[in-house]
C-alpha positions as CSV (number, residue, x, y, z in Angstrom):
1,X,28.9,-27.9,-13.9
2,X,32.5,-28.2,-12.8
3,X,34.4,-30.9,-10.7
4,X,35.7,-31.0,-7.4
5,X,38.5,-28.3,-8.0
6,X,35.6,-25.9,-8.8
7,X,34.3,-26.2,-5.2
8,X,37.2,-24.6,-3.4
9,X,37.1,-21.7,-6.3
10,X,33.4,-21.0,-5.2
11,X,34.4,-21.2,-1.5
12,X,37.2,-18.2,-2.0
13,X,34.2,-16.1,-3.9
14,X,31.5,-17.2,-0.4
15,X,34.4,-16.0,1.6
16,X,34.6,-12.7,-0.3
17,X,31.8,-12.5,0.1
18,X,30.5,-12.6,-3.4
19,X,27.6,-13.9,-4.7
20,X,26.9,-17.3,-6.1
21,X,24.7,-17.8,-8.6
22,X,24.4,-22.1,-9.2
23,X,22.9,-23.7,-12.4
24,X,21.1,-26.4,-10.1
25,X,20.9,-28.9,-12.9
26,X,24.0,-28.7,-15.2
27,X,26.0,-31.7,-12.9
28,X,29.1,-31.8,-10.9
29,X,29.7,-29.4,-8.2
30,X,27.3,-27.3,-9.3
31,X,24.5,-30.4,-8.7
32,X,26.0,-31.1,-5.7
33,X,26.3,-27.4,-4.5
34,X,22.5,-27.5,-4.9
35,X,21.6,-30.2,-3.5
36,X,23.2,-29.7,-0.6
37,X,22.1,-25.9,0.2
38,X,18.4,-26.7,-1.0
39,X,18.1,-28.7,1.6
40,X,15.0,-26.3,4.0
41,X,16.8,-24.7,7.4
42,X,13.4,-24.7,8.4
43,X,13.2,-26.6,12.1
44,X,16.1,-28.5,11.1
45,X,19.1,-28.5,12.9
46,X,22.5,-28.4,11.0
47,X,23.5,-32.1,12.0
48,X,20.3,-33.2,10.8
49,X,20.5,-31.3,7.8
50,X,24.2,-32.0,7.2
51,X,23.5,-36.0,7.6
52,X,20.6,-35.5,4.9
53,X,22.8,-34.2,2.3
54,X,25.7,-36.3,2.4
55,X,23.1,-39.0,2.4
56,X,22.1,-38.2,-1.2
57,X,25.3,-36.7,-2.9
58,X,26.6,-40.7,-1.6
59,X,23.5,-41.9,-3.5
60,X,23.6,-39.5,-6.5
61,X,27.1,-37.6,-6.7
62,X,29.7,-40.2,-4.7
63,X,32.7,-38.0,-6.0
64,X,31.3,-35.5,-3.2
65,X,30.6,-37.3,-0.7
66,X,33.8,-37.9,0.9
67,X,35.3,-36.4,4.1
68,X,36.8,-33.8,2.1
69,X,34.2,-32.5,0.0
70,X,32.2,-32.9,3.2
71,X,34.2,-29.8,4.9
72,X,33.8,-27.5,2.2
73,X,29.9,-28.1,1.6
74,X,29.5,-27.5,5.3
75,X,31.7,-24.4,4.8
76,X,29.6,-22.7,2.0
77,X,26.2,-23.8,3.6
78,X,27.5,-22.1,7.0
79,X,28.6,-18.7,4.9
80,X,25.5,-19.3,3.3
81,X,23.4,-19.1,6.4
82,X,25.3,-16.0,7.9
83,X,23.9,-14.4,5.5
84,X,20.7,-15.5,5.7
85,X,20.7,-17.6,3.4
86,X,21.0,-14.4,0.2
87,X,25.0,-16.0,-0.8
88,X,24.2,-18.7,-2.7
89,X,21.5,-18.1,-6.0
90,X,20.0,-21.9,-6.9
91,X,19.1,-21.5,-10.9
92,X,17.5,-24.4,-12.7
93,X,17.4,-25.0,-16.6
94,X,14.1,-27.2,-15.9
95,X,11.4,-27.9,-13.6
96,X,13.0,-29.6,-10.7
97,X,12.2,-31.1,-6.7
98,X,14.8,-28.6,-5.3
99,X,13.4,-26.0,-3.0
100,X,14.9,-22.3,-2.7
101,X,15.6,-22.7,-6.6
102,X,15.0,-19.6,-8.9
103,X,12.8,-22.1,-11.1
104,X,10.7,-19.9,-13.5
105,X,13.3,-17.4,-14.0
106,X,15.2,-16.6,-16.5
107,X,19.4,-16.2,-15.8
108,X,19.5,-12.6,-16.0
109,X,16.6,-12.7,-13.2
110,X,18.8,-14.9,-11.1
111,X,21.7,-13.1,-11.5
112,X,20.5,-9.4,-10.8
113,X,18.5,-11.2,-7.7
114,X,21.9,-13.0,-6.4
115,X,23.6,-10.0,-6.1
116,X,21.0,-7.5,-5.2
117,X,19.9,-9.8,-2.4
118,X,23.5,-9.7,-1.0
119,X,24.1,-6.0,-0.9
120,X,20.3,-5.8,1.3
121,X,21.1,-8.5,3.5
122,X,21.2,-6.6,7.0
123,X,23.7,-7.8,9.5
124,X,21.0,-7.2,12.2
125,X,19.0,-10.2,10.2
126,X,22.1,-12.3,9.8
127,X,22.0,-12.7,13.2
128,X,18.3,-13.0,13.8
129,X,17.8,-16.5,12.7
130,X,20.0,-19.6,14.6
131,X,23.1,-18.6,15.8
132,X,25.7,-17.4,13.0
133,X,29.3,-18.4,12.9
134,X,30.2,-14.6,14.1
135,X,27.7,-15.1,17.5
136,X,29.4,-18.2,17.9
137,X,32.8,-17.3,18.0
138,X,32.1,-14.4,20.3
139,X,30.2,-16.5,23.0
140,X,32.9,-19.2,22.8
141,X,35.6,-16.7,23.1
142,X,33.8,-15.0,26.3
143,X,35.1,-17.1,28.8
144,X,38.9,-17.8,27.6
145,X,39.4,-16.4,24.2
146,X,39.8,-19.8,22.8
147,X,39.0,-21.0,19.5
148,X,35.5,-22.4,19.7
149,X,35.1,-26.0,19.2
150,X,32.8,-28.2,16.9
151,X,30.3,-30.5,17.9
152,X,29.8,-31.1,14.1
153,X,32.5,-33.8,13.2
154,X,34.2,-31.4,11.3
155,X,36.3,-29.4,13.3
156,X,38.8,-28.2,10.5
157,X,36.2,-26.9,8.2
158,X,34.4,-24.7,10.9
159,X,37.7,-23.1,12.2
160,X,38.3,-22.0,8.8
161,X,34.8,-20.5,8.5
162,X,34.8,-18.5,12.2
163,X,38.5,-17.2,10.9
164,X,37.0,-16.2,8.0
165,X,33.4,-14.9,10.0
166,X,36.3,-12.8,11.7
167,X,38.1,-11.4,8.9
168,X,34.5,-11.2,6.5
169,X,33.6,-7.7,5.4
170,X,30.5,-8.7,5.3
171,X,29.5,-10.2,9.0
172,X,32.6,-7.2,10.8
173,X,30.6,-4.9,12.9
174,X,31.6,-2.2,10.7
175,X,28.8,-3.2,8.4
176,X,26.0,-1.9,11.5
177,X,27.2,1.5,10.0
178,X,24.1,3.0,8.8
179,X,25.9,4.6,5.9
180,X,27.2,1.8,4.9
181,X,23.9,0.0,4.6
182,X,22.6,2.7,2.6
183,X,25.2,2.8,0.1
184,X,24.8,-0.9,-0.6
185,X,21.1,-0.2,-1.3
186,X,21.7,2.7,-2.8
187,X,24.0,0.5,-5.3
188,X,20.7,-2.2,-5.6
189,X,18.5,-0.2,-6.7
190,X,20.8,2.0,-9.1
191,X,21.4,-2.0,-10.3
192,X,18.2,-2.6,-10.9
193,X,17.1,0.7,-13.2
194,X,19.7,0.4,-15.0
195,X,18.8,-3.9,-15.9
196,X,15.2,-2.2,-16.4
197,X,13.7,-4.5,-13.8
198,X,11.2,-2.3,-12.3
199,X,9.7,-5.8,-10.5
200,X,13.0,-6.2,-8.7
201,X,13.3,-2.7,-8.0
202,X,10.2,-2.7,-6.1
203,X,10.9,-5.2,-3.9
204,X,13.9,-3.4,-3.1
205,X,12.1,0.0,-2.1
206,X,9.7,-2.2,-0.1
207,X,12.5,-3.6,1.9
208,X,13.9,0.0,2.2
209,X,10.5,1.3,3.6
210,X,10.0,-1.6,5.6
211,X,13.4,-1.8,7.5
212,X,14.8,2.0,7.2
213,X,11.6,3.8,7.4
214,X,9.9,6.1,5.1
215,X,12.3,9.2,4.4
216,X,14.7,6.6,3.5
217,X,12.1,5.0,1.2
218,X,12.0,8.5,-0.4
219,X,15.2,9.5,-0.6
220,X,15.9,5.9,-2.2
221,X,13.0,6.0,-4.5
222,X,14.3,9.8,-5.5
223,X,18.1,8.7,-6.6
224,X,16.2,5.9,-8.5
225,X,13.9,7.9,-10.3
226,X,16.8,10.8,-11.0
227,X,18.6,7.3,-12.5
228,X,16.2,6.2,-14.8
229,X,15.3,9.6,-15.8
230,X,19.5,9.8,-17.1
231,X,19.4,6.7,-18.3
232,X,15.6,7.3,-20.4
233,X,14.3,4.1,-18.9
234,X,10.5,4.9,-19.4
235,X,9.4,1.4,-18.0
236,X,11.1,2.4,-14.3
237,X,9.6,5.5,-14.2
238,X,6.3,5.1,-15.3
239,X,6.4,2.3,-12.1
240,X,8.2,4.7,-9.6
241,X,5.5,7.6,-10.6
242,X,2.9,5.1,-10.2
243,X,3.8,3.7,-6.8
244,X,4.8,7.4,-5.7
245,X,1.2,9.3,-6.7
246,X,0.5,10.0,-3.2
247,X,3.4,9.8,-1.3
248,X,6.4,11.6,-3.4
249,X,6.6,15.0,-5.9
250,X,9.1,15.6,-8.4
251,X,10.8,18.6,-6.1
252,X,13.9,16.5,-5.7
253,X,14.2,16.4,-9.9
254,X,17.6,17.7,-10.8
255,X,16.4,18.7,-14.5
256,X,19.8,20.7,-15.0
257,X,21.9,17.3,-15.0
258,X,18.9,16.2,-17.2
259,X,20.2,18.3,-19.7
260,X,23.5,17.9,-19.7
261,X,23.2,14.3,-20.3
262,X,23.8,12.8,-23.5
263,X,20.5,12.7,-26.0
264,X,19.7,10.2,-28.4
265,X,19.2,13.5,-31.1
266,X,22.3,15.2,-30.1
267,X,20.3,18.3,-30.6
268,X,21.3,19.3,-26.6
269,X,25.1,19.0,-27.4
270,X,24.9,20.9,-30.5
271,X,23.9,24.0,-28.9
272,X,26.9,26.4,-28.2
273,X,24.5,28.2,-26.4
274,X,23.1,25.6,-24.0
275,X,26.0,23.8,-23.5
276,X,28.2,27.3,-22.1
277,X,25.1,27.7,-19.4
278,X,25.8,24.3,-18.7
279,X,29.5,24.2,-18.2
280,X,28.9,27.2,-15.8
281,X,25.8,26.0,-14.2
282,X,27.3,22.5,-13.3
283,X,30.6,23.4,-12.8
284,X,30.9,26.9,-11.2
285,X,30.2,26.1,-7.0
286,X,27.3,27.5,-5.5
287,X,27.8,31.2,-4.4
288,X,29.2,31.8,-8.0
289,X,26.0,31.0,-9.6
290,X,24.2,33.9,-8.2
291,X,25.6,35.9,-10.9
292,X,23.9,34.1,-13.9
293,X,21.3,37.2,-14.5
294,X,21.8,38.8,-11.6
295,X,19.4,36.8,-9.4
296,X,19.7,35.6,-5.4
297,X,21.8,32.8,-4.8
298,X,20.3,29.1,-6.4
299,X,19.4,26.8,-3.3
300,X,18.6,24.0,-5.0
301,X,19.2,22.3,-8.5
302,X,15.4,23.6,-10.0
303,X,16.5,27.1,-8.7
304,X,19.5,27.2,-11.3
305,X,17.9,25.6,-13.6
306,X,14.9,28.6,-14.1
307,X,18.0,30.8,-14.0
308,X,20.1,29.1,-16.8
309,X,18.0,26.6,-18.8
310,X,14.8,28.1,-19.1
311,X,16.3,31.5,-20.4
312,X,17.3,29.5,-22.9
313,X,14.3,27.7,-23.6
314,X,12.6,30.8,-23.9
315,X,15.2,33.2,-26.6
316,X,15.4,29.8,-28.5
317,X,11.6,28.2,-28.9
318,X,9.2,30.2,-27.2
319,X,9.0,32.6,-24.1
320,X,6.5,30.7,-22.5
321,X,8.6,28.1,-21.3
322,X,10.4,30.5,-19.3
323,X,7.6,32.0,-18.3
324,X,6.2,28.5,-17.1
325,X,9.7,27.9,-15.3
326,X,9.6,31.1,-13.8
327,X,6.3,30.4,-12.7
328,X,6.9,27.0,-10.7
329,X,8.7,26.3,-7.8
330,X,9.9,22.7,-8.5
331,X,9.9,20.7,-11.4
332,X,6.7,20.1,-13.6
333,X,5.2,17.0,-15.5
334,X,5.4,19.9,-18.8
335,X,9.0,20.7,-18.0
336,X,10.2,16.9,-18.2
337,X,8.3,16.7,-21.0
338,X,9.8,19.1,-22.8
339,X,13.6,17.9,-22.1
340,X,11.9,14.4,-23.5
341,X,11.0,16.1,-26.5
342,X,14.6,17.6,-26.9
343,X,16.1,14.4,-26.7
344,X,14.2,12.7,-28.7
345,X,12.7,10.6,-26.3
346,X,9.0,10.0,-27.7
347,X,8.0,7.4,-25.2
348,X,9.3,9.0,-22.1
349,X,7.6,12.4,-23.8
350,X,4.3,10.4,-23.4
351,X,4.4,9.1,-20.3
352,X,5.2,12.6,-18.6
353,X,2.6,14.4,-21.3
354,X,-0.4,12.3,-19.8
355,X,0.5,14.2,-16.6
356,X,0.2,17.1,-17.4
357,X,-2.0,19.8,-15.3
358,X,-2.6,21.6,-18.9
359,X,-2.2,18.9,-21.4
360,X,-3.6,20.7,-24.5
361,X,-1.1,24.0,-24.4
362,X,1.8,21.4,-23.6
363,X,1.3,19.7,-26.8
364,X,1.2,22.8,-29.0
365,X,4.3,23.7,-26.9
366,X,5.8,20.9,-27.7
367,X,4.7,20.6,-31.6
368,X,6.3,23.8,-31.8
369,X,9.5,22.9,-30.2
370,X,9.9,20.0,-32.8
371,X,9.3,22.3,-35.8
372,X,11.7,24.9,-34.6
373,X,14.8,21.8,-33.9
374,X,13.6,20.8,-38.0
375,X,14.6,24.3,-38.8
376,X,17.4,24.3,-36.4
377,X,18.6,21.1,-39.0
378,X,18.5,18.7,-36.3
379,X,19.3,14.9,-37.0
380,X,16.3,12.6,-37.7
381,X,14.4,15.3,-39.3
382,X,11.7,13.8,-40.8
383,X,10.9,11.7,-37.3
384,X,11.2,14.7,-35.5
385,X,8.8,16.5,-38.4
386,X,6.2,13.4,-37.9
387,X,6.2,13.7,-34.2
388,X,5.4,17.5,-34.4
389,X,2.0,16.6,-36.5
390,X,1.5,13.8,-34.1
391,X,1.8,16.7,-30.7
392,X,-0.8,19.1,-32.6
393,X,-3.3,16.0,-33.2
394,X,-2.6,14.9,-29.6
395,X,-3.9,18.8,-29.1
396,X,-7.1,18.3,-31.5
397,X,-7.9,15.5,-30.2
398,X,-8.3,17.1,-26.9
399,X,-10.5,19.3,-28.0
400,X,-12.9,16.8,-30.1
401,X,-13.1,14.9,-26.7
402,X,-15.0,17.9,-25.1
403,X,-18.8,16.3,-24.2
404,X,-20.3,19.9,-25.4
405,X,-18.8,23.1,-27.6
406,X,-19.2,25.4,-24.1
407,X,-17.0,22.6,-23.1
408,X,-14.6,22.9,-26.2
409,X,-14.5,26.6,-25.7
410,X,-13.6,26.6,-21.9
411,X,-10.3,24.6,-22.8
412,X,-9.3,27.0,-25.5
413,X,-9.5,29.9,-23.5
414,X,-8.2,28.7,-20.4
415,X,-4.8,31.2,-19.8
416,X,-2.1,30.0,-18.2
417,X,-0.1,33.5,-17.8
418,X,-0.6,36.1,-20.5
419,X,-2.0,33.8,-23.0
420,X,-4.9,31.4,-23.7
421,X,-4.5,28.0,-25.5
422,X,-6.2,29.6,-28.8
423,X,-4.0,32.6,-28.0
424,X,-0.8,30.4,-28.3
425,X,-1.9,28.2,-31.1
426,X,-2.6,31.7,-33.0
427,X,1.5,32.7,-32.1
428,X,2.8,29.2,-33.5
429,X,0.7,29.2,-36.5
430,X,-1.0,25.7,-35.8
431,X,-3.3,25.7,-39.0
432,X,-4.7,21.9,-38.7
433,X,-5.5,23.1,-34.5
434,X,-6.8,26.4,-35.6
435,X,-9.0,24.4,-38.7
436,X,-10.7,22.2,-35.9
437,X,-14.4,23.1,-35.9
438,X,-14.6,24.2,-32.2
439,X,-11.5,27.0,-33.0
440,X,-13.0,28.1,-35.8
441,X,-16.9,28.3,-34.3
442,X,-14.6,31.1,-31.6
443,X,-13.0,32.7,-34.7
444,X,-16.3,33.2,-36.7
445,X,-17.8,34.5,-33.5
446,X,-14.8,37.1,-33.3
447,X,-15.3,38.3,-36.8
448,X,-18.9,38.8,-36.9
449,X,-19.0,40.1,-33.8
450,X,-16.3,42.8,-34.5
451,X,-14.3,41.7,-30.8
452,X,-11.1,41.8,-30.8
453,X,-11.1,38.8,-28.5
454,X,-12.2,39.9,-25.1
455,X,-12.0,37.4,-22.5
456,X,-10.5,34.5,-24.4
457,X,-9.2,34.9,-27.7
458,X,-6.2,35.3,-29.2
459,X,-6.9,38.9,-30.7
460,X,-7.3,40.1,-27.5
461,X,-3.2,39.6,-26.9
462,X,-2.6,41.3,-30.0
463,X,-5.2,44.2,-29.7
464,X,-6.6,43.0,-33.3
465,X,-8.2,40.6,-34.7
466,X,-6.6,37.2,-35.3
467,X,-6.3,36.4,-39.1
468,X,-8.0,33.4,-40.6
469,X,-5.9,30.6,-41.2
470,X,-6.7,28.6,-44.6
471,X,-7.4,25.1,-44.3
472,X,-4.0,22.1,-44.3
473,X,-3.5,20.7,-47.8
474,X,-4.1,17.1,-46.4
């Protein structure tokens, strides 16, 4: 709403520049502001369009249709069109005849759009379309440095705009810095993960990898996915993986920073252990972390991370995790899922679990973790307790899928390292796993066959046979 007083405050916020977001159909200036600015730039020139819009705020809004209101709606609608048209946001409470409205939307759309439009707008496309106030004022001030004049019956207003065109952050030359561009995406899209918006955010990377080419689509769509992944926004990444499947891995993953953000257990910050690696992994520079263990100097973030996180992982849950850590040379699908686990983040843990290369041993893995944070007295016990039971079945139901037992049995011995899936199931003491049909049909086979395991079972890690677990109360 607001009356005529509120139009000069919404011209100092246009001069900023800031952006506008107008409720189209709440009356006053704000009706008048959109009525005005809806009017289409499209093969119309600015007398034409001016003339239209006095026309019917005379008709519909007299109080700003006067000389004086006249200036200042010309003002905004040429700030407006320097920056192609992305400073003013038209939001309407109902189905209206305005075009360039955000009808359909809700505010928080609107909002989020008004400013993340702004910070993309390209100087290079402000002065694409008709001449901008800044062209102007340099090809009238070619010939004798004068101030240009008007040919638009409102001399006054259009001085002020090409002053402020000259003295605008926003339309300086300094804004064809390249760095400066990409911050002010780089700001959108961290906007957008953290308002959840995935739809908006993909719009944004589109415009990166349409106008900035496609290593700065990646590097974008990196920082955004490192983003939601610190702020456990499972609806943004499940979208960035999606649109990334063939054109971006998770090498550029920083899971160290991962860990040392805050979890929704608090199981990471209550580990003395864990939390000294990470004050000297994040805070020592560079050369000084070649002396965690002894290894070569870390190159990049996963590098430390096998060097200080998964030796932790490993004396505190199971070896295999730092054996799987030391075995990969960026991050994995099972290593994100793990962190998820530890921060008892249950949705993000199944989004990166149905990614997984070796889906069945990451379960167990993970149903093992959760058991060994219940004995470790971590908060939320019983949900964590649930969501252990829940892993193994994930696990069995694996297994049941198999078309055929030959099937059934090739999952169970697959090895990934020293150990077989049956092998680690065996170490963990999985007894509703190990009570599943297909486990046991290997078992019996073991027994009456007097093998110790051989080729795939989990005797043959042990060099004797694998004791017979007794079937789950249910």
């Amino acid at each position: 709403n607001g009356g005529p007083g509120t139009m000069e405050t919404v011209l100092e916020a246009a001069r900023a520049p800031s952006p506008i977001v107008v409720v189209a159909d709440s009356g006053g200036a704000a009706s008048a502001i959109s009525r005005y600015c809806s009017i289409s730039r499209d093969s119309v020139s600015r007398d034409a369009r001016h003339g239209e819009a006095m026309a019917g705020l005379a008709k519909d809004f007299p109080a700003y249709a006067n000389d004086r209101m006249a200036d200042k709606l010309l003002e905004l609608s040429q700030l407006n069109d320097d920056c192609g048209g992305k400073l003013v946001t038209l939001f309407r409470l109902k189905q209206g005849d305005f075009s360039g409205s955000a009808a359909g939307c809700d505010m928080s759309t609107s909002l989020l759009e008004a400013i993340t439009k702004l910070w993309l707008s390209s100087p290079a496309d402000d002065l694409s379309a008709e001449p901008s106030l800044l062209r102007r004022a340099t090809e009238a001030r070619s010939s004798d440095g004068s101030e240009p004049s008007s040919s638009r019956g409102h001399t006054h207003s259009l001085g002020n705009s090409l002053g402020n065109s000259r003295n605008n952050s926003w339309t300086s030359m300094d804004q064809f810095n390249p760095n400066r561009m990409r911050s002010r995406r780089k700001r959108a899209i961290l906007l957008a993960v953290r308002w959840d918006r995935p739809d908006i955010l993909e719009r944004i990377l589109q415009q990166q990898r349409e106008t900035a080419g496609e290593s700065c689509w990646s590097e974008a769509h990196t920082a955004a996915l490192q983003f939601a992944l610190s702020l456990h926004k499972p609806g943004v990444i499940k979208h960035l993986l999606e649109a990334s499947q063939q054109t971006i891995s998770l090498k550029d993953v920083n899971l160290l920073d991962l860990y040392g953000n805050v979890d929704g257990l608090g199981y990471l910050a209550s580990q003395p252990a864990l939390q000294k690696v990470l004050v000297s992994s994040l805070t020592a520079p560079p050369p000084a972390r070649a002396s965690i263990q002894g290894k070569k100097a870390c190159s990049r973030p996963h590098d430390t991370y096998k060097d200080s996180i998964a030796p932790w992982l490993g004396s505190t849950f199971a070896i295999e995790l730092q054996r799987d850590a030391d075995l990969s040379s960026e991050p994995t699908y099972a290593q994100l899922f793990y962190w998820a686990v530890l921060s008892g983040d249950w949705a993000m843990a199944r989004l990166f679990w149905s990614r997984c290369s070796d889906p069945t041993r990451t379960a167990l893995v993970g149903s093992h973790i959760c058991r060994r944070m219940v004995a470790h007295g971590v908060s939320q016990a019983s949900l964590v307790r649930e969501h252990a039971t829940k892993l193994e079945e994930m696990a069995i139901g694996i297994i049941d899928a198999a078309e055929t037992p030959a099937e059934a049995a090739a999952v169970l011995a697959h090895k990934d390292g020293k150990m077989s899936v049956l092998d680690l199931a065996l170490k963990f003491e999985m007894k509703r796993f190990l009570t599943n049909p297909n486990c046991r049909a290997i078992m019996d086979k073991w027994w009456s066959s007097g093998d110790s395991g051989g080729g795939g079972g989990g005797g043959g890690a042990q060099g004797k046979r694998p004791q017979q677990p007794q079937q789950p109360q249910p």
